[in-house]
N, C-alpha and C positions, 0 to 999 in steps of 0.2 A: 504494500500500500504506500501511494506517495506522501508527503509530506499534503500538498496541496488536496489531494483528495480526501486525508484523514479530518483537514480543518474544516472542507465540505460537509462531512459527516457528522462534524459534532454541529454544524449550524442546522441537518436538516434534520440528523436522528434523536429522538428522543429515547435515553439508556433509562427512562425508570423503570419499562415492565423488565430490563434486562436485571438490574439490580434486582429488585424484587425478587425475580425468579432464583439468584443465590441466593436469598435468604437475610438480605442485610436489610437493616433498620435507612429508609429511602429517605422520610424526612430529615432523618438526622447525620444523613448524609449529604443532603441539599444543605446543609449547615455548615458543614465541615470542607467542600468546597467551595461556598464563598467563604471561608474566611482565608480558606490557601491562596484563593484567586486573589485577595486584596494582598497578602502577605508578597504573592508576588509580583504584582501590580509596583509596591512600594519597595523592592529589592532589586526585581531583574530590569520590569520595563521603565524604572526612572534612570536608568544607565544610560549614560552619554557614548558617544560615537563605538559601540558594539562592532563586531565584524558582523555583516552582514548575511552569512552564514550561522551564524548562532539564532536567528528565526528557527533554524531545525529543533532546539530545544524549547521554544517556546511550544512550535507543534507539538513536542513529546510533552508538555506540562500542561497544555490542553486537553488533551489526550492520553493524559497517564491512569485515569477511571473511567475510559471511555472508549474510545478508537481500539487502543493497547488490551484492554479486558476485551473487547469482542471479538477479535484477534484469539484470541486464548480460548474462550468462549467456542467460538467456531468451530475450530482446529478438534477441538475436545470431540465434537457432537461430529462431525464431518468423519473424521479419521481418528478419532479413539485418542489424542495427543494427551496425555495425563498431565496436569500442572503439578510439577515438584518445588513446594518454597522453602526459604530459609530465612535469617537472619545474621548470615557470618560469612564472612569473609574465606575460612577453613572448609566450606563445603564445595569441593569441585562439581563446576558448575558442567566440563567435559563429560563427566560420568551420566549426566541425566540428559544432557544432548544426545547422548552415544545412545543411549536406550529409548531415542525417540520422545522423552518428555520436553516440557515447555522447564525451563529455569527460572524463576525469579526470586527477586529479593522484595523479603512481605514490610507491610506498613512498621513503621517505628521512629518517629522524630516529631511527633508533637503529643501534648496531654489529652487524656478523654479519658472523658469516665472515671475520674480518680478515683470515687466516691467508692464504687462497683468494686474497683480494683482491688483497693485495702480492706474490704472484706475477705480475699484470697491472698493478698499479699502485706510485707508489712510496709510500712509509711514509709518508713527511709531506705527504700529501695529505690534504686534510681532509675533517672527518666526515661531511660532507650526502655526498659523490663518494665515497667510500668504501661507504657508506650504500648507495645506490642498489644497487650494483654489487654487494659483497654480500648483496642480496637476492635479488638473480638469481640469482647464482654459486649462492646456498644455494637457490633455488627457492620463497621465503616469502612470496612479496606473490603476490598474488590478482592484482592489479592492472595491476602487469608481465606476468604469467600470460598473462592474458587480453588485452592489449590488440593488435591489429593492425597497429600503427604506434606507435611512440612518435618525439615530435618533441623533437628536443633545439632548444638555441640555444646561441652560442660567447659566451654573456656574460663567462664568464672566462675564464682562461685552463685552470686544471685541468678544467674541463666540456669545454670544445672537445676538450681531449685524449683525456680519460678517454670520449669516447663513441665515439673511432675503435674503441677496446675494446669500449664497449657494443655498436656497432653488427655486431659480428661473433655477438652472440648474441641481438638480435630487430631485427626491421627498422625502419630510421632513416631519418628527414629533417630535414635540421640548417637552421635559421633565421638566415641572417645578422643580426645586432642590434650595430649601428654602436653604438660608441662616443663620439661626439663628437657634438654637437647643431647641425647648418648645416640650413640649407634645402636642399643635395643630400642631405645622408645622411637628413632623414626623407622625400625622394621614394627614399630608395636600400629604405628598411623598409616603404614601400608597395609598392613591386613585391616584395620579401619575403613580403610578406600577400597577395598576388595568387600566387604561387611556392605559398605553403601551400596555399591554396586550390585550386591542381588537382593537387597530391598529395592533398589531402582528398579530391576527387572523383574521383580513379583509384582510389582506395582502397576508396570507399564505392560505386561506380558509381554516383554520384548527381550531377546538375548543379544547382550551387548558382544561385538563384532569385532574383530582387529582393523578392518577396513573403518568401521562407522566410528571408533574410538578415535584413531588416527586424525580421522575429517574431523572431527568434533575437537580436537587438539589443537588443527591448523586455526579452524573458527576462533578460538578461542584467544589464541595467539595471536591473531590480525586484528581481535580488536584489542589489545594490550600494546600493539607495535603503533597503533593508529592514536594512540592516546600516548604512547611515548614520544611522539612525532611532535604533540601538540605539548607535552610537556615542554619541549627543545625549545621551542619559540619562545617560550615564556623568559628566558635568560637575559632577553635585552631589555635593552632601555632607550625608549618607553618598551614597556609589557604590550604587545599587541590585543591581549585579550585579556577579560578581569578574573580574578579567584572567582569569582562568583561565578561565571560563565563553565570556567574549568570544574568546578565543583557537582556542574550540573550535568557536566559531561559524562563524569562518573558517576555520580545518580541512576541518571539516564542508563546505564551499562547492565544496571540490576535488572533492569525489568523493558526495557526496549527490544524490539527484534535485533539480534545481533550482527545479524548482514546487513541490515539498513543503518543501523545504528555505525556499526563501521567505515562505510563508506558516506555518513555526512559528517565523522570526524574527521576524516583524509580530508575533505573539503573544507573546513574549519584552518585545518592546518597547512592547507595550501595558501588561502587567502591569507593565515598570518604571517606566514614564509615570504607573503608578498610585501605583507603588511611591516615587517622586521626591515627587509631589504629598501624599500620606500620609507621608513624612521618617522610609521605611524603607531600610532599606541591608543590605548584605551585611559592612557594616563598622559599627565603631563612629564614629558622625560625627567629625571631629577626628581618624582614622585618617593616616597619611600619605601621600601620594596621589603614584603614579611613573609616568610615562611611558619605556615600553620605544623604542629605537631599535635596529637593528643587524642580524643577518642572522636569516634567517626562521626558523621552528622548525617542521619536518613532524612530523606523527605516527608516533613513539609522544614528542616530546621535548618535557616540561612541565618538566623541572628547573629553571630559572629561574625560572619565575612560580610554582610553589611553596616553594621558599625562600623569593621575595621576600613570598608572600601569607602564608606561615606564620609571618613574620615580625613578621606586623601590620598590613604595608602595603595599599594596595590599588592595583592597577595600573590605569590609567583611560584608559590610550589605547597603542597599537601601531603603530609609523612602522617598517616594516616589509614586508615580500612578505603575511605573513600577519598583517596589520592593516591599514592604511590606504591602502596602496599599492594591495592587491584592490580596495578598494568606492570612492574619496575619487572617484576621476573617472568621467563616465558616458562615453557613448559617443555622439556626437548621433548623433537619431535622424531630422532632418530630411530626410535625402539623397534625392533624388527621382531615383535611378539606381543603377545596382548599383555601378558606377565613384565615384558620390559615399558611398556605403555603407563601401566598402572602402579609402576614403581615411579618413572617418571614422574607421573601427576600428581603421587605423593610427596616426592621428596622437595617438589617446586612449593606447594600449601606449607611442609611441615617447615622451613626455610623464611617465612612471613613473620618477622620480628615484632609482631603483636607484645604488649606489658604482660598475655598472662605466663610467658617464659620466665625463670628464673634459672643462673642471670641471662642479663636479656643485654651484652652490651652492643650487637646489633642495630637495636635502634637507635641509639645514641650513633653511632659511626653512621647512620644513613642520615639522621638529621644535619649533621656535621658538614656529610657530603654534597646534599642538597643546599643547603645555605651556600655553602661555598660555590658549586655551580651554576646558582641562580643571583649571587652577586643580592644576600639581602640583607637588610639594614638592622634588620632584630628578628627574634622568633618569639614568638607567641603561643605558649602552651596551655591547652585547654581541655579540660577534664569533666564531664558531668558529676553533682553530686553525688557520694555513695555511692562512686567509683573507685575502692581502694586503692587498686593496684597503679592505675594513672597517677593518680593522687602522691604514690609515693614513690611513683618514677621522676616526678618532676622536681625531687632534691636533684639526684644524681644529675638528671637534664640541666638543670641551672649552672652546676658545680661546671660541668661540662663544654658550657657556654660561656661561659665565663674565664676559664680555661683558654678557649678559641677567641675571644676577646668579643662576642657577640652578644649584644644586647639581648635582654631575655625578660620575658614577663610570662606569669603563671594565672590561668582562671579558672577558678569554679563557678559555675552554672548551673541552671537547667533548661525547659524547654518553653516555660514561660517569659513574659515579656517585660514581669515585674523589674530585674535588676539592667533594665535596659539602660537607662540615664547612668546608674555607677559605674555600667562596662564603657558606656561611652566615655565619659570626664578619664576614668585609669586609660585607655585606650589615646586620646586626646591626647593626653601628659605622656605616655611612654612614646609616641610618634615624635611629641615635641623635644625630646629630651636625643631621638637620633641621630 
């Protein structure tokens, strides 16, 4: 489907009997749309001179409970396509392509339903797990809606728990993901990846293939190469395109078709390649240039990167689930066996310097590295509440930056909009001080 036809569709079709028909609460879904639609009204489209090509993300965020669900929708009812979702980053998304499922990444970056929630969970659990849970409880993601299986993994502790919860209200399969980096525990996340893989295929009734694993590897790979591409540009000055833009690109990656999706970021990345070469930018050259670190940010959650963009800044690189973590590693594509395939896919996942590693000093060397290759002014580290492990990554993060002579600031948050004015005024004062 094109971009231009999908925004046809949402001017002519009307998706409530489609909602409806999964099962989700409609009006309270007509709620939770306009308020994303305003959120991003006052994020993406008050953005000054965008590359012109980022219209394709605005389609996908027109279209991300709409177009994209009927799409899914379809596919399901037409040919038997099963939706497999997640919430992490560690769930190889090759595995569930190869077995002919649909991949996505389910709702989790804004509040709902708190009320609901804290009846199953406890208060000071934080905002992503909170998030997830009520969307369910409240019936508003499309996504959960629809999907057939969702796969959790025990990276923390509040997920592990909080999904004995989830798993009582759609059906679960949890991914052991070791904590500690030996040569048992990454053959302990290959048989993991082998474990998913025939839940994938009881699921889908489909036997994953050496041919279909292979394709689904290269898929996967080209659109990591296509956002590595578009990471590159980002290094001058001016920044051709904003964090915000980039932030959405990956977004976008969770739950977009993956072949359209890749070939409108090669195009993204062409125009800025143009746009570098020509010493246009999205900023004013000499703008201040921030490298984000810290826990990921699902959609509908931009409040960070627009503070920080509104500010003046321009944010030029993402060490993160939804930045650099997604696309920085491929997947080899060598393997000449399904056995060598699937050891591949693990050892690329088990390698993703995520905080629940211990030690993890990984992320600190990628942070380090990005700064340096993106030529940025400070990093900015941000953590959701009653997120331990973030929380007490970012002594050592500090120490470290500090160290490399790199300005550094640390935030707790959540998904609300109450501490908006304090992150601004701290955000204001640390831009002004670099």
């Amino acid at each position: 489907m094109s971009e231009s036809s999908e925004n046809s569709q949402t001017a002519e079709v009307d998706y409530h009997p489609m909602w409806s028909e999964l099962g989700m609460d409609v009006q309270a879904h007509d709620g939770l749309l306009g308020a994303v639609g305003q959120m991003y009204q006052e994020s993406y489209l008050s953005q000054k001179n965008r590359p012109e090509s980022t219209s394709y993300l605005d389609g996908v965020a027109m279209n991300i409970h709409s177009g994209r669900i009927k799409e899914m929708v379809d596919a399901k009812h037409a040919e038997g396509k099963k939706v497999v979702g997640s919430f992490c980053l560690y769930v190889p998304e090759e595995i569930i392509t190869a077995a002919g499922g649909t991949s996505v990444g389910l709702c989790s970056g804004a509040d709902w339903d708190t009320a609901k929630v804290e009846e199953h969970l406890p208060r000071n659990t934080c905002p992503l797990i909170k998030s997830f849970t009520g969307f369910k409880l409240g019936r508003v993601c499309p996504y959960i809606e629809s999907s057939d299986l969702v796969v959790g993994e025990n990276t923390c502790d509040g997920k592990k728990k909080a999904y004995e919860f989830f798993g009582t209200q759609k059906p679960m399969f949890i991914m052991d993901v070791p904590n500690v980096k030996t040569d048992e525990t990454k053959q302990h996340f290959r048989n993991e990846v082998r474990r998913l893989a025939k839940r994938v295929e009881q699921e889908t009734g489909n036997t994953i293939a050496y041919e279909g694993l292979k394709a689904a590897i290269k898929q996967a790979n080209d659109k990591r190469r296509a956002l590595q591409r578009l990471y590159k540009t980002r290094s001058a000055d001016p920044a051709p395109i904003s964090g915000l833009d980039s932030l959405l690109a990956v977004q976008a990656a969770f739950m977009d078709d993956p072949v359209r999706l890749t070939a409108a970021i090669n195009k993204m990345s062409e125009e800025c390649e143009r746009r570098v070469h020509d010493g246009v930018g999205v900023s004013e050259k000499g703008a201040k240039r921030i490298l984000y670190t810290g826990t990921p940010m699902a959609v509908p959650y931009w409040k960070i990167f627009t503070i920080i963009e509104q500010a003046g800044a321009v944010i030029v690189g993402e060490e993160c689930c939804t930045g650099s973590r997604y696309y920085k590693d491929l997947v080899d594509e060598g393997g000449q066996t399904l056995d060598e395939l699937y050891d591949a896919i693990a050892d690329r996942y088990f390698n993703i310097n995520c905080a629940i590693y211990t030690p993890n000093p990984g992320r600190i060397e990628d942070v380090l590295k990005m700064a340096k290759e993106q030529h940025a002014d400070g990093i900015i580290d941000c953590s959701l509440q009653f997120c331990t492990i973030y929380d007490m990554e970012s002594f050592g993060m500090e120490k470290a930056a500090q160290e490399a002579g790199i300005p550094y600031m640390h935030i707790t948050t959540d998904y609300s909009s109450e501490d908006s004015g304090q992150l601004k005024t701290r955000v204001e004062a640390f831009l002004e001080m670099l």
